[in-house]
N, C-alpha and C positions, 0 to 999 in steps of 0.2 A: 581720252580717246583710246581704247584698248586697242583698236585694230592699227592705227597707227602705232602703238608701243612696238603691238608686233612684228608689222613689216620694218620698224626699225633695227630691233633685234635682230631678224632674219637676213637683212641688208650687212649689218654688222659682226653676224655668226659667219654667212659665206664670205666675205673681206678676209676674217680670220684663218678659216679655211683655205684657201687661196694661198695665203700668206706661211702654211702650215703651223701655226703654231700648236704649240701640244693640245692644248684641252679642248681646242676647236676638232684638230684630228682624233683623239679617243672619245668625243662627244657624235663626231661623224659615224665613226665604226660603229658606236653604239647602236645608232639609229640604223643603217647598214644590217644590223645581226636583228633586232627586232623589226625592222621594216615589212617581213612577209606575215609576220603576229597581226601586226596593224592593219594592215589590207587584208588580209583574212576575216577581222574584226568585222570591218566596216563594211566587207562586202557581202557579209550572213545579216546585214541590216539594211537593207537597201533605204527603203521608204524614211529609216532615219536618218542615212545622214545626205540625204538628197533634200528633205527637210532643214535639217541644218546646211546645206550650203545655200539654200533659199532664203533663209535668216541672214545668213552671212551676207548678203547680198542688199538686204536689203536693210542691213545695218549701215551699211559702207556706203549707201545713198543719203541716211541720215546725217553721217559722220562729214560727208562731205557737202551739206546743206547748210543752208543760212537756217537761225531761229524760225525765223517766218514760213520757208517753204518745206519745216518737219511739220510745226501746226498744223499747218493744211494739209498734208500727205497724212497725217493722225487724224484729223478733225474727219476727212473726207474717206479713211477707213476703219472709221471707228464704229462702234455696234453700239453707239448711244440709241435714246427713242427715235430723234429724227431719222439716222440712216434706215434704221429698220424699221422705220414705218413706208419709206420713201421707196429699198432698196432691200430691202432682210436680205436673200439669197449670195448676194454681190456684199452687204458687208458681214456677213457671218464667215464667207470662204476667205475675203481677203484680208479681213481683221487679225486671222489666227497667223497671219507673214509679217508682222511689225513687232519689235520689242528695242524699249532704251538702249541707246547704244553701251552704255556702260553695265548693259546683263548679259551682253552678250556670253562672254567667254564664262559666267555662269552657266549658262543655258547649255554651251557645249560641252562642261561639262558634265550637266544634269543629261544629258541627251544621250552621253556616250555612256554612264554609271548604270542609267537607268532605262529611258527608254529603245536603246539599243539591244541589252537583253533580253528587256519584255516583248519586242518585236520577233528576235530569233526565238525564245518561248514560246507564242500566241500564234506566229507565222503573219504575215503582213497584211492579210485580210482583216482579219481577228482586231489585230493591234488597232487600225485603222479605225476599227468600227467605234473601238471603247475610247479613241482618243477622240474622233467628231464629235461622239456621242454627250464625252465631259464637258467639249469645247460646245456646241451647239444649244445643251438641254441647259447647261447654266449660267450662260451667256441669256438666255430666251426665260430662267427664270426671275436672273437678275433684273431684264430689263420690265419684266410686268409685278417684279415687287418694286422697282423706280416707281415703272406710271401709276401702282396706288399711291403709293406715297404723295406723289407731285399731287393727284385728283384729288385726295382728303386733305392736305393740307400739311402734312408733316414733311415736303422735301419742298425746294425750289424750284421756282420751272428753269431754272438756269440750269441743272442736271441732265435734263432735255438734250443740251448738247457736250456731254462730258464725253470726254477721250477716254473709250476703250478697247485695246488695243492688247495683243500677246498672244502667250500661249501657254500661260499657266491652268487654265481650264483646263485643257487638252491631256495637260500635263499631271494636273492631282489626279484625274479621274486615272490614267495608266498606273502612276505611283500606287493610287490606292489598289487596284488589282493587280500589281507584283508583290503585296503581300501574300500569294498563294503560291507566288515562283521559290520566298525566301524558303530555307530549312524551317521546318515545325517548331524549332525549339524556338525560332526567333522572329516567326511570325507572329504572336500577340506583339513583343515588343514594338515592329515594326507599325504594324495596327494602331497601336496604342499610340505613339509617338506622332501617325500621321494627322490622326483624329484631335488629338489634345492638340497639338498645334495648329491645328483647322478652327478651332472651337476656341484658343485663346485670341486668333484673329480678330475674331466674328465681337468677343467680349470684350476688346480692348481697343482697335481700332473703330470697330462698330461703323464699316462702310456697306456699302453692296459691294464693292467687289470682294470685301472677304467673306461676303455671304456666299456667292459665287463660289470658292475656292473650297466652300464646307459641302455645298450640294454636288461640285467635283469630285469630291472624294465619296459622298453617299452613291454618287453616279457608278463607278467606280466599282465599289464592294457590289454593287446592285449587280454589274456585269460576270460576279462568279459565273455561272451558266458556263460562260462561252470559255472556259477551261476544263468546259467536263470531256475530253476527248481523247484516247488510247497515245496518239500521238504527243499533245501537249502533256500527258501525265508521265510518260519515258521522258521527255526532256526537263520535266521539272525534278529528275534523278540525277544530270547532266550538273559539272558546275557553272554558276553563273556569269563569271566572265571573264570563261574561257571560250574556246574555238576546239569542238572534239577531232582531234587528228583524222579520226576516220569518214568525219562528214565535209572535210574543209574541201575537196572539188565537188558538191552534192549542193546543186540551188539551193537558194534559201527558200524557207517554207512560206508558201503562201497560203493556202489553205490544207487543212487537215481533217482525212475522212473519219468518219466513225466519230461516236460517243459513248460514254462509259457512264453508265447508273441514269 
């Protein structure tokens, strides 16, 4: 249970503090001198980390749930065929707010590495679109390569109600288009690395959902377009994650006029 380790710690760090002992007080000040870094951060990314504390939220409903009433909070927002044949709209939006509780504090940090930056990058329109977009089209591809399967006879109709739930869709597809945010020298890398790792999913686990997580990242590169713009190509000059002194009281970008070629 991560989020308990946490509020233990943090239960246990202020005890210390309180108490002054050193490493608690030079760990305090620490955070004290970086404290306006970090809320700088996080407030040039709205949409993500409002997202993450959505997550957070609704890990910490898990965490404190019996066995039985995660299944059914899973079963009943999950984007298997039943939901979305019954419901699509309602489990497409609500599916992408659930993930194990034990990814959590992955997730945060994938959230804050990555889709944090992409967001101040793209501006939170933009981000938004490519991250429904990954979460929506491959989610909606995965489940009409399930129903052949099931109708010719190569899958079980027990798959019909399988748990699926996250937001790693959302997620390749962004990843895959901050490949144009990286420097050029290390944009193939980054390409290269996301793709082969999409592709030894697909060959080695051999499920839908890491079919899912390859059409995510095709999703993804597909959305180059939506960084052809005067704005997003000055910021893709900017380092990636930092906070430029000169824009830190300047809203974050929501949308960005103009387009370039």
């Amino acid at each position: 249970m991560p989020l308990v380790a946490v509020f233990i710690v943090i239960v246990i760090f202020e005890a210390a503090r309180r108490h002054r002992l050193p490493i608690a007080l030079r760990i305090a000040a620490t955070w004290k001198r970086l404290r306006p870094t970090v809320v700088d951060y996080i407030k040039a990314s709205p949409a993500t980390f409002v997202y993450l504390m959505i997550l957070s939220v609704t890990t910490m409903v898990m965490v404190s749930s019996s066995h039985r009433v995660v299944a059914l909070l899973l079963e009943e927002h999950s984007t298997n065929l039943h939901q979305l044949f019954n419901s699509p709209l309602r489990a497409l939006a609500l599916s992408a707010f659930w993930a194990p509780n034990y990814e959590f504090l992955v997730w945060a940090i994938l959230f804050a590495l990555v889709l944090a930056p992409a967001e101040r990058w793209l501006g939170t329109r933009r981000w938004a679109i490519v991250f429904v977009s990954g979460h929506v089209f491959a989610t909606l591809g995965v489940a009409w390569g399930l129903w052949f399967a099931i109708q010719h006879g190569y899958a079980s109709h027990h798959l019909e109600n399988a748990i699926d739930v996250g937001v790693s869709y959302g997620f390749a597809a962004v990843a895959a288009l901050f490949t144009f945010r990286i420097p050029r020298k290390w944009r193939w890398w980054w390409a290269g690395l996301l793709t082969i790792a999409a592709v030894a999913a697909v060959a080695v686990g051999r499920t839908f959902t890491d079919s899912g997580h390859l059409l995510a990242v095709i999703i993804g590169f597909a959305c180059y377009p939506l960084t052809r713009t005067t704005a997003i190509a000055e910021r893709t000059r900017s380092p990636i994650w930092a906070i430029n002194r000169s824009t830190r009281n300047s809203p974050p970008a929501h949308d960005d006029p103009g387009a370039v070629g």
